[in-house]
mmCIF file of the N, C-alpha and C atoms, coordinates in Angstrom:
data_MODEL
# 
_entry.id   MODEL 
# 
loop_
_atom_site.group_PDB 
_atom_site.id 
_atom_site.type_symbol 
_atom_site.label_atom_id 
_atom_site.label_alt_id 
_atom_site.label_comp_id 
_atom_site.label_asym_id 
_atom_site.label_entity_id 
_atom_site.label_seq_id 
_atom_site.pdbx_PDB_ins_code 
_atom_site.Cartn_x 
_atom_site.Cartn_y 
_atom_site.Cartn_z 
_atom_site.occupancy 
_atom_site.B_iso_or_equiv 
_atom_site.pdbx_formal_charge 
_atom_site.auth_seq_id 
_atom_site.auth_comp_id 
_atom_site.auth_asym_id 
_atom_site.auth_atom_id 
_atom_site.pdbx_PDB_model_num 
ATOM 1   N N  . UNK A 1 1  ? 0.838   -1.176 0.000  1.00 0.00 ? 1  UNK A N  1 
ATOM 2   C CA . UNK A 1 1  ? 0.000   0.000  0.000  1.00 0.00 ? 1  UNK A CA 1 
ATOM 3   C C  . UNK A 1 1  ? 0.887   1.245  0.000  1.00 0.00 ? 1  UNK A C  1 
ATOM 4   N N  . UNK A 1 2  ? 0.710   2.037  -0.704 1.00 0.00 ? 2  UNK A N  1 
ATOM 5   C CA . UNK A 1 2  ? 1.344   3.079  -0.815 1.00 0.00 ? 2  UNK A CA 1 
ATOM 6   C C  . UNK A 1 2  ? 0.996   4.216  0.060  1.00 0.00 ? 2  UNK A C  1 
ATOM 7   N N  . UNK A 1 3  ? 2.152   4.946  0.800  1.00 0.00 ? 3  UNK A N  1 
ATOM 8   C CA . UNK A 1 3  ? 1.738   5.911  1.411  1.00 0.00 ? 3  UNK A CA 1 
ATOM 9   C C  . UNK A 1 3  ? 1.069   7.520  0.714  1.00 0.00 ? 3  UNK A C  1 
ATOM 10  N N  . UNK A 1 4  ? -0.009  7.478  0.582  1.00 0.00 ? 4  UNK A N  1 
ATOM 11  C CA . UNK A 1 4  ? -0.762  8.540  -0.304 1.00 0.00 ? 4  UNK A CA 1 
ATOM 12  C C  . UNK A 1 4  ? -2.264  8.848  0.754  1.00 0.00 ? 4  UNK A C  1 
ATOM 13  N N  . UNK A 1 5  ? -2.496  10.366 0.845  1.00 0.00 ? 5  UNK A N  1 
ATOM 14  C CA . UNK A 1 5  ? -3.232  10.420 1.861  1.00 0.00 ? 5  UNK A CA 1 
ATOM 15  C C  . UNK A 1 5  ? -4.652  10.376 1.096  1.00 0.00 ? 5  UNK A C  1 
ATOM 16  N N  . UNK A 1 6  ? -5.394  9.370  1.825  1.00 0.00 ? 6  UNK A N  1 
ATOM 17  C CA . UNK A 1 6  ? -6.821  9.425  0.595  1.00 0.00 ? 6  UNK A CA 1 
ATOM 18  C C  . UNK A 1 6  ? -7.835  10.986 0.619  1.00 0.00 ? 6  UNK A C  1 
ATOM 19  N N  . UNK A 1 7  ? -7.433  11.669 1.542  1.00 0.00 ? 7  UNK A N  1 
ATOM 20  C CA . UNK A 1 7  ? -8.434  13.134 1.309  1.00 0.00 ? 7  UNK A CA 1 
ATOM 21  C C  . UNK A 1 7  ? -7.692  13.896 0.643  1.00 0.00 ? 7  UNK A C  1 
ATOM 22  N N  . UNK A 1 8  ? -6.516  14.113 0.376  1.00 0.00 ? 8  UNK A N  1 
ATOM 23  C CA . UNK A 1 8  ? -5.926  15.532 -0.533 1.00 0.00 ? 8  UNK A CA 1 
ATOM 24  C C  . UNK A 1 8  ? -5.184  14.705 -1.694 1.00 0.00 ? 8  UNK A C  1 
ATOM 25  N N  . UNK A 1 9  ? -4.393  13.384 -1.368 1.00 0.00 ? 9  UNK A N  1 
ATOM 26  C CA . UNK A 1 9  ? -3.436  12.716 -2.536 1.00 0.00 ? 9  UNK A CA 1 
ATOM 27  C C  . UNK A 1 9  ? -2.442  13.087 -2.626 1.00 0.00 ? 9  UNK A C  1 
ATOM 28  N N  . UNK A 1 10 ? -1.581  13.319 -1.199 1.00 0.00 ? 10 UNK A N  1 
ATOM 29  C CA . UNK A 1 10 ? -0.093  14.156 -0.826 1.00 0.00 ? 10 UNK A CA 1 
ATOM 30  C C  . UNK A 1 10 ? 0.603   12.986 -0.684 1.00 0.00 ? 10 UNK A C  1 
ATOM 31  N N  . UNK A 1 11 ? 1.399   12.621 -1.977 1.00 0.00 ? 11 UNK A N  1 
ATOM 32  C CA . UNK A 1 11 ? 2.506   11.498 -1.620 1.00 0.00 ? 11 UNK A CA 1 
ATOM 33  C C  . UNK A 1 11 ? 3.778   12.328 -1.675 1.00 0.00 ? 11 UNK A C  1 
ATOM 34  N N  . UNK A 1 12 ? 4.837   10.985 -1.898 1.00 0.00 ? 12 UNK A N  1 
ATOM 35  C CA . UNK A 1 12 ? 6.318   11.953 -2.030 1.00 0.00 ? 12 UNK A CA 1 
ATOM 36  C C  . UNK A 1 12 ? 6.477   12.181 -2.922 1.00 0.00 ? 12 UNK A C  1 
ATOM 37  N N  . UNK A 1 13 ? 7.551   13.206 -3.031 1.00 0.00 ? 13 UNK A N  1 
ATOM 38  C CA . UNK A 1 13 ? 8.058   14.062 -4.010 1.00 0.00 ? 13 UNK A CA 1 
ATOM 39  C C  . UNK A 1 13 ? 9.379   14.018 -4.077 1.00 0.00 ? 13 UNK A C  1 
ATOM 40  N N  . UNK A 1 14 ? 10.300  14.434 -5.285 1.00 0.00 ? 14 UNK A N  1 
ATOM 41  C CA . UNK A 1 14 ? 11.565  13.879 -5.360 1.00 0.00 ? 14 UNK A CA 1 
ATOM 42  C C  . UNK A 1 14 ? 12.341  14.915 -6.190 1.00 0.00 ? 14 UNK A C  1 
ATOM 43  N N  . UNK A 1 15 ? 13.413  14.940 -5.964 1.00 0.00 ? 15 UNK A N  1 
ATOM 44  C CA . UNK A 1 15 ? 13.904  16.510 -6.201 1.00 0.00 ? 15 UNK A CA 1 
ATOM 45  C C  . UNK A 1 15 ? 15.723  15.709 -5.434 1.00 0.00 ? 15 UNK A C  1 
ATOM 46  N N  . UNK A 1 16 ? 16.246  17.371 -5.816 1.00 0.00 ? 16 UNK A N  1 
ATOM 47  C CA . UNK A 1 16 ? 17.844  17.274 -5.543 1.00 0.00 ? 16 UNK A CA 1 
ATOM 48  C C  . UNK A 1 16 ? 18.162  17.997 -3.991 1.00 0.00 ? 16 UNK A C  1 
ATOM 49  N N  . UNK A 1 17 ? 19.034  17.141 -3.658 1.00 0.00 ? 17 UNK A N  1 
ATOM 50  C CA . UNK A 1 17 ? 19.802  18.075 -2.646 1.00 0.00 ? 17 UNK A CA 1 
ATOM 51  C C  . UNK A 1 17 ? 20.914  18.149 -3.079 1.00 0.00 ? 17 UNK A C  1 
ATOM 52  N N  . UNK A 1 18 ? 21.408  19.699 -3.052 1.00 0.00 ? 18 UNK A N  1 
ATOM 53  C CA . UNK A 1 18 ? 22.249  20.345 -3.402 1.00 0.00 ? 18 UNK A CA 1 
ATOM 54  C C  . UNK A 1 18 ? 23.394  20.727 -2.518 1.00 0.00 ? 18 UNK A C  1 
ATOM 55  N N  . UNK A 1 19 ? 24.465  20.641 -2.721 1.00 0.00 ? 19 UNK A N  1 
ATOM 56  C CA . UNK A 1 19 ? 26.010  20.758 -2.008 1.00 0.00 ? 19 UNK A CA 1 
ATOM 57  C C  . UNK A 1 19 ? 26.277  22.524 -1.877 1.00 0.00 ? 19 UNK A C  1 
ATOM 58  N N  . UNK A 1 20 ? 27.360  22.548 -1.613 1.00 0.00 ? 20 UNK A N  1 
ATOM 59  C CA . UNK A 1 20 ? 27.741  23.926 -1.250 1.00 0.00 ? 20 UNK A CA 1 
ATOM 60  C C  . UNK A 1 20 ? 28.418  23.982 -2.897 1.00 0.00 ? 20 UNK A C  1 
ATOM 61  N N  . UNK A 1 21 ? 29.149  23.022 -3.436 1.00 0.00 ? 21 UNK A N  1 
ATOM 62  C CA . UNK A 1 21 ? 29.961  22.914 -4.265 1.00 0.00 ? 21 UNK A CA 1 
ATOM 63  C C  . UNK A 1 21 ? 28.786  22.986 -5.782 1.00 0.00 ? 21 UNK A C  1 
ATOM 64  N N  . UNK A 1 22 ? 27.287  22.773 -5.093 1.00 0.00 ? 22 UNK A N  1 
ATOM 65  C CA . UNK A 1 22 ? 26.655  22.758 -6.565 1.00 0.00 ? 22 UNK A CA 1 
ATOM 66  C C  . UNK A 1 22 ? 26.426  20.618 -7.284 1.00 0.00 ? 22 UNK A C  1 
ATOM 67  N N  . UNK A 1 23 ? 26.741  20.037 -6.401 1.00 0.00 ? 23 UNK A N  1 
ATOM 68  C CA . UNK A 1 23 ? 26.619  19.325 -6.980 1.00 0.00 ? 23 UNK A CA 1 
ATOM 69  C C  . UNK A 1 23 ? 25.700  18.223 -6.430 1.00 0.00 ? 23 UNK A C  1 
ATOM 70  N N  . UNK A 1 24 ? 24.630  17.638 -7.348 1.00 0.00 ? 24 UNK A N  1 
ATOM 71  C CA . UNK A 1 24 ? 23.457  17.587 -7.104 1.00 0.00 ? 24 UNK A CA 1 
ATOM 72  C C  . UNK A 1 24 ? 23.068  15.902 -6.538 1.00 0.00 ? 24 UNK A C  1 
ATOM 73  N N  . UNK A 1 25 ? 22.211  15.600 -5.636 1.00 0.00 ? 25 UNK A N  1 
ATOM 74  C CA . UNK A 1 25 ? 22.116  13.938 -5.492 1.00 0.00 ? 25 UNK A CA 1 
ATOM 75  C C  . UNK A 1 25 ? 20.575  13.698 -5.553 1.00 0.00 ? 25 UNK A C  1 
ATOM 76  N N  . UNK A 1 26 ? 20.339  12.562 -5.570 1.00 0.00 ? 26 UNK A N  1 
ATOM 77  C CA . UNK A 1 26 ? 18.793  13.009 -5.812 1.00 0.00 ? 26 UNK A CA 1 
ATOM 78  C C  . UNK A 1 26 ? 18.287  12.763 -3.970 1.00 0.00 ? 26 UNK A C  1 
ATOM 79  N N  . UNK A 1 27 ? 17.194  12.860 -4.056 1.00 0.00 ? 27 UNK A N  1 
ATOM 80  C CA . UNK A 1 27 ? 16.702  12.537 -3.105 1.00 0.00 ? 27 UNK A CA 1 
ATOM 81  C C  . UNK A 1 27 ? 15.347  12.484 -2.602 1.00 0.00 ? 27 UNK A C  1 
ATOM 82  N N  . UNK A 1 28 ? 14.241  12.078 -1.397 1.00 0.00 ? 28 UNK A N  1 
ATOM 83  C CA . UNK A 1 28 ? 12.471  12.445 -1.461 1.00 0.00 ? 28 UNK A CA 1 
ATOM 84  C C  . UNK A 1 28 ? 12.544  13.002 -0.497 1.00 0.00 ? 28 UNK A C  1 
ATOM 85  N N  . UNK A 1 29 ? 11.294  13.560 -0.472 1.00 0.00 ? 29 UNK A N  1 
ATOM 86  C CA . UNK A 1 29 ? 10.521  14.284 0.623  1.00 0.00 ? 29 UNK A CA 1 
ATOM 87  C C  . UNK A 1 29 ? 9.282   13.420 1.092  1.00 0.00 ? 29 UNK A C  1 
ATOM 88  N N  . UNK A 1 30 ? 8.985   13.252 2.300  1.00 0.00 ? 30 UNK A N  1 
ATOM 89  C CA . UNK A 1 30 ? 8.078   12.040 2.747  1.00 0.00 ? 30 UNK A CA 1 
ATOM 90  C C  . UNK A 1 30 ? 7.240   13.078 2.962  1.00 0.00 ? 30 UNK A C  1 
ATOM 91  N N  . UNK A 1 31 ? 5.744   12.826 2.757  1.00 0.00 ? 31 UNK A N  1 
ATOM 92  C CA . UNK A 1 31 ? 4.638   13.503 3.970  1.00 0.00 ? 31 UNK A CA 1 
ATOM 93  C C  . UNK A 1 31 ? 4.499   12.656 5.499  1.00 0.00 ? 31 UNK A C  1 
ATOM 94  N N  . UNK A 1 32 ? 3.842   13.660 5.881  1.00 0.00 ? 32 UNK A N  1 
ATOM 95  C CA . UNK A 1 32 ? 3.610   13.071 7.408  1.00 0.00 ? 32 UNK A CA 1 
ATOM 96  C C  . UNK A 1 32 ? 2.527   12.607 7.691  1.00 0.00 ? 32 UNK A C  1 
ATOM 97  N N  . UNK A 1 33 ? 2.148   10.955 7.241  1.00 0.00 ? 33 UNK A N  1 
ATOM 98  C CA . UNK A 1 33 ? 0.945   10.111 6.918  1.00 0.00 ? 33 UNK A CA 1 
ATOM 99  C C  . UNK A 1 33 ? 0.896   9.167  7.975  1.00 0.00 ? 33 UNK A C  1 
ATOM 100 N N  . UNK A 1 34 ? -0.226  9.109  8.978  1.00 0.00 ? 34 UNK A N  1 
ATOM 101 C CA . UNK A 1 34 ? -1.161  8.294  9.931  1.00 0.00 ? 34 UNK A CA 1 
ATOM 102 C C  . UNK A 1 34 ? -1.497  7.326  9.320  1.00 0.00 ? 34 UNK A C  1 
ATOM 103 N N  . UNK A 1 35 ? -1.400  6.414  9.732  1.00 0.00 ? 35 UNK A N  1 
ATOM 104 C CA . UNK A 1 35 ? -3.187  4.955  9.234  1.00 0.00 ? 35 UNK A CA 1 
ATOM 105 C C  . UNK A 1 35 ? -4.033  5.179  10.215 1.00 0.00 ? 35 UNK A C  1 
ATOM 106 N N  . UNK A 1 36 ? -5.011  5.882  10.528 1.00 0.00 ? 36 UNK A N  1 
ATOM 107 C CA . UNK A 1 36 ? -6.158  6.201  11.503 1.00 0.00 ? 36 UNK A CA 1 
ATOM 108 C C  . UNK A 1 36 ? -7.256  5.384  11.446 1.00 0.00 ? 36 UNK A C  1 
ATOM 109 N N  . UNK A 1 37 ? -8.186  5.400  12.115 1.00 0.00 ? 37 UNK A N  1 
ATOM 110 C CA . UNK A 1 37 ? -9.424  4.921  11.563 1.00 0.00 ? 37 UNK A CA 1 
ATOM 111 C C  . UNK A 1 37 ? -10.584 6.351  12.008 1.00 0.00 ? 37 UNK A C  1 
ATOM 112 N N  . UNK A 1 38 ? -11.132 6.781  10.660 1.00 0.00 ? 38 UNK A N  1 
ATOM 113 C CA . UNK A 1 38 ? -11.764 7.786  10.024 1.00 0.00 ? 38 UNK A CA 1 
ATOM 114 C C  . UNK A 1 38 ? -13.176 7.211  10.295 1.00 0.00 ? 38 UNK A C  1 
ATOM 115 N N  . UNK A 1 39 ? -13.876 8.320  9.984  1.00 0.00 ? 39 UNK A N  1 
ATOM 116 C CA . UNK A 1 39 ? -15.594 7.999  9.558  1.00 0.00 ? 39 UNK A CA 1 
ATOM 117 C C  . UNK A 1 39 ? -15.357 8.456  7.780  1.00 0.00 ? 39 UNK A C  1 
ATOM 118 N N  . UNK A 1 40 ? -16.020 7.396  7.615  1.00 0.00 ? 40 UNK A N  1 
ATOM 119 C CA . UNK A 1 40 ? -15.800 7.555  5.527  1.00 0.00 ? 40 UNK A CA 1 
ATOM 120 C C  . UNK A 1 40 ? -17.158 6.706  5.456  1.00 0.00 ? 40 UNK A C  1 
ATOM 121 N N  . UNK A 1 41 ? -18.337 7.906  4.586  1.00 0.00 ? 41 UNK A N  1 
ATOM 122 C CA . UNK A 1 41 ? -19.506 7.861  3.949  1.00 0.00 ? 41 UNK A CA 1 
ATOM 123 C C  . UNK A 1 41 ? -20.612 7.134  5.267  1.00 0.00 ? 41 UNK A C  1 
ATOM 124 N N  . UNK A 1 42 ? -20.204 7.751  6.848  1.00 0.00 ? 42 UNK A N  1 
ATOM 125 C CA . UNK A 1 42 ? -20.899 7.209  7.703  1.00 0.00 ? 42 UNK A CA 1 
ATOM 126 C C  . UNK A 1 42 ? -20.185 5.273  8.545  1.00 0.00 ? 42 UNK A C  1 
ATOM 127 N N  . UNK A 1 43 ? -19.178 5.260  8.297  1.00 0.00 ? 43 UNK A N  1 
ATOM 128 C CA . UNK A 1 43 ? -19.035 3.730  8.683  1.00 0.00 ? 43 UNK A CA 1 
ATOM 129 C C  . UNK A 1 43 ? -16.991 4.292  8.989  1.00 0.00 ? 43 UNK A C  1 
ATOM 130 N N  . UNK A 1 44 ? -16.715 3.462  10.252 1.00 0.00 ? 44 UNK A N  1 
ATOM 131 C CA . UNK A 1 44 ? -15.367 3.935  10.473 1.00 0.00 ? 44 UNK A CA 1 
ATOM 132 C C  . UNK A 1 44 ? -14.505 2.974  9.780  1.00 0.00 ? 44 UNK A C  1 
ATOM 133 N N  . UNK A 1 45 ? -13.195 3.399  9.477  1.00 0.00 ? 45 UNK A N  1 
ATOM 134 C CA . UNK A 1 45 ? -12.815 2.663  8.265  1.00 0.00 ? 45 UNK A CA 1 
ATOM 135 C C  . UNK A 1 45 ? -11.333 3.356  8.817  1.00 0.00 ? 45 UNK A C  1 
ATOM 136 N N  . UNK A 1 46 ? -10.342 2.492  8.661  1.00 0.00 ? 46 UNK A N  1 
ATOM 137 C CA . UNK A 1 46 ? -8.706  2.887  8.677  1.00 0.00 ? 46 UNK A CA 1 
ATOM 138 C C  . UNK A 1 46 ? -8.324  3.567  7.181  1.00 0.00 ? 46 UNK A C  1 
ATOM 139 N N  . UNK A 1 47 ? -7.538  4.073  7.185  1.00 0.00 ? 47 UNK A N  1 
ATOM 140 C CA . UNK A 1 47 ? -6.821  4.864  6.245  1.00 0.00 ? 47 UNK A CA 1 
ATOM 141 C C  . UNK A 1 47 ? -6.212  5.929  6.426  1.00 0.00 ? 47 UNK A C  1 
ATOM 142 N N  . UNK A 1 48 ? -5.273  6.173  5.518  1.00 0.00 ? 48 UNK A N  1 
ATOM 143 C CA . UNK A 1 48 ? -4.008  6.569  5.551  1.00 0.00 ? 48 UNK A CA 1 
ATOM 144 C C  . UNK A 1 48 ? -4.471  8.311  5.142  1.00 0.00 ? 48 UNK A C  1 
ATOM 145 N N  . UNK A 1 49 ? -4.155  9.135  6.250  1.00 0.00 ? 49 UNK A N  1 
ATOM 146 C CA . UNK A 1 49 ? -4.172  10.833 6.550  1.00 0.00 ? 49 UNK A CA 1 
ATOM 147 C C  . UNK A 1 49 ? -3.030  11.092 6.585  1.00 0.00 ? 49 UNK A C  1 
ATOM 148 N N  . UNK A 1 50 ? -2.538  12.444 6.395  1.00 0.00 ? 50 UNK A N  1 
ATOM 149 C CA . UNK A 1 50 ? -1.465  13.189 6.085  1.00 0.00 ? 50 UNK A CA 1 
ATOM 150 C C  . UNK A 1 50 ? -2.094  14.115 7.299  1.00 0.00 ? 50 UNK A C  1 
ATOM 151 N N  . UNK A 1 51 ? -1.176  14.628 8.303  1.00 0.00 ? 51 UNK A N  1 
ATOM 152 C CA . UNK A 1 51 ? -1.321  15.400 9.489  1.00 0.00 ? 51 UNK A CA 1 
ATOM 153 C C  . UNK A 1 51 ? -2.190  16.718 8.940  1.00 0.00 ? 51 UNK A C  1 
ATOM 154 N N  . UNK A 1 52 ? -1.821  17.101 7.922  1.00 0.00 ? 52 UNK A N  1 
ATOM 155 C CA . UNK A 1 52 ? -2.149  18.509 7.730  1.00 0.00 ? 52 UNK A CA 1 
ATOM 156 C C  . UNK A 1 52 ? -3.772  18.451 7.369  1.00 0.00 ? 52 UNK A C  1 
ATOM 157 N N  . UNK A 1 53 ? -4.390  17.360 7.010  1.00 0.00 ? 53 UNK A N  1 
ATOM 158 C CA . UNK A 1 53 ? -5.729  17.255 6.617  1.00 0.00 ? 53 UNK A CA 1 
ATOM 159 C C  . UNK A 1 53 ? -6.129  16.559 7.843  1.00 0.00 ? 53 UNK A C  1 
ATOM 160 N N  . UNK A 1 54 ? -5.737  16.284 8.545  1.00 0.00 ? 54 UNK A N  1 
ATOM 161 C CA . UNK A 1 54 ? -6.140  15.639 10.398 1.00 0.00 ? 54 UNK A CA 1 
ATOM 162 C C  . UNK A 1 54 ? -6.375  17.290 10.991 1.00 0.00 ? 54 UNK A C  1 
ATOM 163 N N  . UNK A 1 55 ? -5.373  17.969 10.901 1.00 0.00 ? 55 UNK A N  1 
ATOM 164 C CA . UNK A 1 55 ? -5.370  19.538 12.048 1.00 0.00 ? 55 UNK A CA 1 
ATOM 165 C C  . UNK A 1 55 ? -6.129  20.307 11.036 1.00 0.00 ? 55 UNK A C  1 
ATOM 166 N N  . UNK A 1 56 ? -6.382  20.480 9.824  1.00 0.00 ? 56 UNK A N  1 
ATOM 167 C CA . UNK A 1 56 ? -7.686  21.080 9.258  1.00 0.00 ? 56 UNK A CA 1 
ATOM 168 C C  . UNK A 1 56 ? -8.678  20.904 9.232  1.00 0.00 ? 56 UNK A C  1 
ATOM 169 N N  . UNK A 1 57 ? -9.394  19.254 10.017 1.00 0.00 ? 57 UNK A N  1 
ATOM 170 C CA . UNK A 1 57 ? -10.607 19.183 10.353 1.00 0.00 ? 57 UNK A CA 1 
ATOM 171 C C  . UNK A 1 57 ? -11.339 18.442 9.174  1.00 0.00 ? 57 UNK A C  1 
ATOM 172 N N  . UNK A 1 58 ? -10.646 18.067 7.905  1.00 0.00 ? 58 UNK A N  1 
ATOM 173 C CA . UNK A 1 58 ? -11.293 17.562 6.578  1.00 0.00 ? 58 UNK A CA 1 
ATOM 174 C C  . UNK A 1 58 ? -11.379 16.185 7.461  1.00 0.00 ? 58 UNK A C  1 
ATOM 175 N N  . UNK A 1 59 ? -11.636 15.489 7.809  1.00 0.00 ? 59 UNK A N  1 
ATOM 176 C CA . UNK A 1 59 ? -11.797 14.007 8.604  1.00 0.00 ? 59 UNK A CA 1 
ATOM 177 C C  . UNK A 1 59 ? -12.059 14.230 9.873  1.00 0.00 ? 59 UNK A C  1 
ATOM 178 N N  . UNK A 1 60 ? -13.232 12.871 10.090 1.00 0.00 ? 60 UNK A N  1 
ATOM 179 C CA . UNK A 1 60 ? -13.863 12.892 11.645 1.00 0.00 ? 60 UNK A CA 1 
ATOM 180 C C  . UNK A 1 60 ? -13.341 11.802 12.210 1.00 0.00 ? 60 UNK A C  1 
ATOM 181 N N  . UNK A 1 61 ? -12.187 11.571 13.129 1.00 0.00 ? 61 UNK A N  1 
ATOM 182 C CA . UNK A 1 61 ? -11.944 10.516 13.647 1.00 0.00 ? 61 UNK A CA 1 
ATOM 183 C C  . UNK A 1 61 ? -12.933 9.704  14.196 1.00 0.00 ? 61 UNK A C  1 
ATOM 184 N N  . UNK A 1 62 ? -13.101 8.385  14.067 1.00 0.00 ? 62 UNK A N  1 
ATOM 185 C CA . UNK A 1 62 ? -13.870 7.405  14.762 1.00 0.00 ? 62 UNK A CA 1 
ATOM 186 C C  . UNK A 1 62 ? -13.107 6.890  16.201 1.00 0.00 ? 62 UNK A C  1 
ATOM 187 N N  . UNK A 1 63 ? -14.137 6.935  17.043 1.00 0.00 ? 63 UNK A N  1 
ATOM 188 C CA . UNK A 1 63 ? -13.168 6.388  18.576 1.00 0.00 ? 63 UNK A CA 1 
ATOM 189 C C  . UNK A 1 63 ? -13.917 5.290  18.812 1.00 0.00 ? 63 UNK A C  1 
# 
């Protein structure tokens, strides 16, 4: 299962880190993804949130 948050679709991203000298390596950027268990269409259900759509309130945690 891939880490991809099912309310926005924030996976990683991949890009260079760069030296002082300029010279380039590759490298990712992770999001910061939960497996929670959510309320989805009324019924609680696990899946994978990205923090930033947890502290904006787009998802109702199930307890």
């Amino acid at each position: 299962m891939a880490k991809v948050c099912v309310i926005c679709g924030k996976a990683k991203t991949t890009g260079f880190k760069v030296s002082h000298s300029n010279i380039k390596t590759k490298r990712k950027w992770r999001p910061n993804i939960h497996k929670l268990k959510v309320m989805i269409n009324g019924t609680p259900r696990r899946a994978n949130i990205c923090t930033r759509c947890l502290k904006a309130c787009r998802v109702q945690r199930a307890l």
